[in-house]
C-alpha positions as MATLAB code, in Angstrom:
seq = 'XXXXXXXXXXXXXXXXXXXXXXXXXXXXXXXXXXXXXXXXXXXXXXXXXXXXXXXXXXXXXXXXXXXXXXXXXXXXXXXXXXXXXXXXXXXXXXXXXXXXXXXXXXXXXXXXXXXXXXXXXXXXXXXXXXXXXXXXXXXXXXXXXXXXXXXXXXXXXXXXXXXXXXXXX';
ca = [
       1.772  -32.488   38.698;
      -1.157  -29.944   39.232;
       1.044  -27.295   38.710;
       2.406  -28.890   35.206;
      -0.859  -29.292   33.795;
      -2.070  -25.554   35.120;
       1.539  -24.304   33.692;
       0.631  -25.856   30.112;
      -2.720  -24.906   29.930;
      -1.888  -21.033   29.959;
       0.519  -21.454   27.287;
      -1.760  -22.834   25.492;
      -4.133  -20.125   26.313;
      -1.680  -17.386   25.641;
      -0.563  -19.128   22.506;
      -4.188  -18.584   21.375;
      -4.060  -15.293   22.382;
      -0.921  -14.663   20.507;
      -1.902  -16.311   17.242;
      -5.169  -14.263   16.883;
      -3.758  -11.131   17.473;
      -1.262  -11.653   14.932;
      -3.760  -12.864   12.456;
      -5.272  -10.117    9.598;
      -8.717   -9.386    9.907;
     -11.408   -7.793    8.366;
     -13.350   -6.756   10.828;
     -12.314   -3.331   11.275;
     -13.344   -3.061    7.584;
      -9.637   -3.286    6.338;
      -8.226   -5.742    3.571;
      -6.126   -8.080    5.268;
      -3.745   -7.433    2.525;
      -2.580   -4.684    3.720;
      -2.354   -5.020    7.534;
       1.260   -5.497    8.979;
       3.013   -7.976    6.918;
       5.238  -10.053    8.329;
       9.259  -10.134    7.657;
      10.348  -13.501    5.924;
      14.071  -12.962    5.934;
      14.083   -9.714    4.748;
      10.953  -10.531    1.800;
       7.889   -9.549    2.108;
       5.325  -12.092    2.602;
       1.890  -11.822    0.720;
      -0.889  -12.280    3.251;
      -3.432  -12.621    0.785;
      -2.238  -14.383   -2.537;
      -5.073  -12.398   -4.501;
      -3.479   -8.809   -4.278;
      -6.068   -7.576   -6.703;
      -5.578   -7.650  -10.125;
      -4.114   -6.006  -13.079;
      -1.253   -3.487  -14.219;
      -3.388   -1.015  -15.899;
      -3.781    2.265  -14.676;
      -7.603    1.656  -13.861;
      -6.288   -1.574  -11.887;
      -4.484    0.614   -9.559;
      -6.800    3.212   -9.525;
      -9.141    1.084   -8.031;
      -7.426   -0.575   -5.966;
      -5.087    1.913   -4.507;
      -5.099    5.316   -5.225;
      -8.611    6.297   -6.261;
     -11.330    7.125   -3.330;
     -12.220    3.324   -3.039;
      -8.911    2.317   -3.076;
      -6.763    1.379   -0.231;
      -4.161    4.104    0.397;
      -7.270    6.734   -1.210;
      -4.826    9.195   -1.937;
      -7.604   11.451   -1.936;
     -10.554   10.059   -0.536;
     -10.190   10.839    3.213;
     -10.166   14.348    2.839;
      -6.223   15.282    4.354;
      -3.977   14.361    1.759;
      -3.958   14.659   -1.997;
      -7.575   15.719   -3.020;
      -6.489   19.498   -3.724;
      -4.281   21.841   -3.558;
      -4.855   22.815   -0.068;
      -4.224   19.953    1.222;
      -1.497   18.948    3.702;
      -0.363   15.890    1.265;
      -0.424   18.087   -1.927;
       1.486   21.199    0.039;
       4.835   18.717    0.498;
       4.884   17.093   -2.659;
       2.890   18.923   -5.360;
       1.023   15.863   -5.951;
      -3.080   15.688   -6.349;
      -5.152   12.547   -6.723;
      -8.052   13.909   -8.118;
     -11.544   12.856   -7.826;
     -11.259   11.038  -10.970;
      -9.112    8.201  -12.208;
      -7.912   11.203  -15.232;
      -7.193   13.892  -12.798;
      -5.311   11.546  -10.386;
      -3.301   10.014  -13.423;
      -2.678   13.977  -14.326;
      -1.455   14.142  -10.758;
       0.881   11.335  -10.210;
       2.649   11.815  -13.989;
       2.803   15.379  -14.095;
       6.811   17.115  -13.552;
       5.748   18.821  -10.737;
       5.137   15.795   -8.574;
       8.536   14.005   -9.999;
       6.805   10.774   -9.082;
       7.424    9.157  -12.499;
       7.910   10.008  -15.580;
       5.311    8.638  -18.563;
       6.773    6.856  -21.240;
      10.122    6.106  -19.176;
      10.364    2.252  -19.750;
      14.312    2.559  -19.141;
      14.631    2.774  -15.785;
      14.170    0.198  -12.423;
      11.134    1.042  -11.448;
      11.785    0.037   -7.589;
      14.099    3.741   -8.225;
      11.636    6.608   -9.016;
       9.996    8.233   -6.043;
       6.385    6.643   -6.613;
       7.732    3.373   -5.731;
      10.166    4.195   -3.164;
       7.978    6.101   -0.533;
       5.411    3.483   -1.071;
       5.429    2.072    2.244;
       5.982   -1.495    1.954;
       6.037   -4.506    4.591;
       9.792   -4.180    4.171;
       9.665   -1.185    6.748;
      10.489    1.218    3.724;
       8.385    4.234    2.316;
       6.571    6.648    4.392;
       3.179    6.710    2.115;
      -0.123    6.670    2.612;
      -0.111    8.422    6.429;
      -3.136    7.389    6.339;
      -4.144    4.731    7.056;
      -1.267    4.547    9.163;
      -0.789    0.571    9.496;
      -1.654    0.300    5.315;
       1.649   -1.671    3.752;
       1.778   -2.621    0.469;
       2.983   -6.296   -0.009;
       5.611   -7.397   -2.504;
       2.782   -8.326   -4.795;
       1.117   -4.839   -4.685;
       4.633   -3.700   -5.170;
       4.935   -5.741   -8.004;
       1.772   -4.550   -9.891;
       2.791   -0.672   -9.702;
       6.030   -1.471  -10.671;
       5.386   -3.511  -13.846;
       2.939   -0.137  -14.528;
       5.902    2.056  -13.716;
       8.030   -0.554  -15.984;
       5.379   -0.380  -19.007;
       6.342    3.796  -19.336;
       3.198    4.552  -16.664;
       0.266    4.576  -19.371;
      -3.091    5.851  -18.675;
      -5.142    2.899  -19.486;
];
C-alpha cells in the first residue's frame, strides 16, 4: 500500500512539473504569445486570445517588426537594420529605424516580400507570409528570437494587411 501511495504522489509531482514547464510565461520578459505554440491537429492554437490589435501597417509595426516589436526585424542589431547586416545580405530586405523606412523595406522589388497594391493574390503565398515562422513548424523568420512563433491569429492580422494591397497606414 505504501508503495501505491509513494508511486502516486510522484506522478502527481511530475505532473506538476510537466504542466509548468509547458505553460507560457513572462518572466523571461517574452509575450506568451509567441512562445512555442502547441499543435491542435495540425491548427495552430492561440495562446493568448488578445494577439494585439489591428491590420494597419502601424499595428504591425508595433507589434512585430518595428524595434519594440516582437520579431524587431531590426532592433537587435544582426538582422535587418542596414545594409550590412547578416539579415539584409540574404534577402535585400531592411527594417529601418522607422515605421516609413521599414515599410520602404518590406514593399520595395528588391526584397520580393510583397507587392503593394496586390489585393489579387492569397496572401498565405507571397514570401512575407510564408517564411514567417508560425506554430505550424513552417517559416524560418525571425532567427532571432529563436523560439518567437507567430500564432494563427498573428498570421491572420499580416495577412488581411497583405490581403488589403499592403498599405502604409
Amino acid at each position: 500500500m505504501r508503495t501505491g501511495f509513494l508511486l502516486l504522489a510522484l506522478v502527481s509531482v511530475a505532473g506538476s512539473i510537466l504542466s509548468a514547464c509547458s505553460a507560457p510565461s513572462n518572466e523571461d520578459g517574452g509575450d506568451a504569445r509567441f512562445a512555442l505554440a502547441e499543435a491542435d491537429g495540425g491548427a495552430c492554437s492561440a495562446l493568448d486570445p488578445d494577439a494585439g490589435s489591428g491590420t494597419a501597417w502601424s499595428d504591425l509595426y508595433r507589434d512585430y517588426f518595428g524595434p519594440t516589436g516582437e520579431a524587431s526585424c531590426a532592433g537587435n542589431g544582426q538582422c535587418h537594420g542596414n545594409t550590412t547586416q547578416a539579415g539584409y545580405l540574404g534577402s535585400g530586405y531592411v527594417c529601418g529605424p522607422t515605421a516609413a523606412e521599414c515599410y520602404t523595406g518590406i514593399t520595395s522589388t528588391a526584397a520580393g516580400l510583397v507587392t503593394v497594391g496586390d489585393t489579387t493574390d492569397d496572401p498565405t503565398l507571397t514570401p512575407l507570409y510564408t517564411v514567417l515562422r508560425k506554430c505550424s513548424g513552417t517559416g524560418s523568420m525571425p532567427k532571432l528570437p529563436a523560439d518567437l512563433m507567430f500564432t494563427s491569429a498573428d498570421m491572420a492580422r499580416i495577412a488581411a494587411w497583405i490581403k488589403a494591397g499592403a498599405p502604409n497606414n
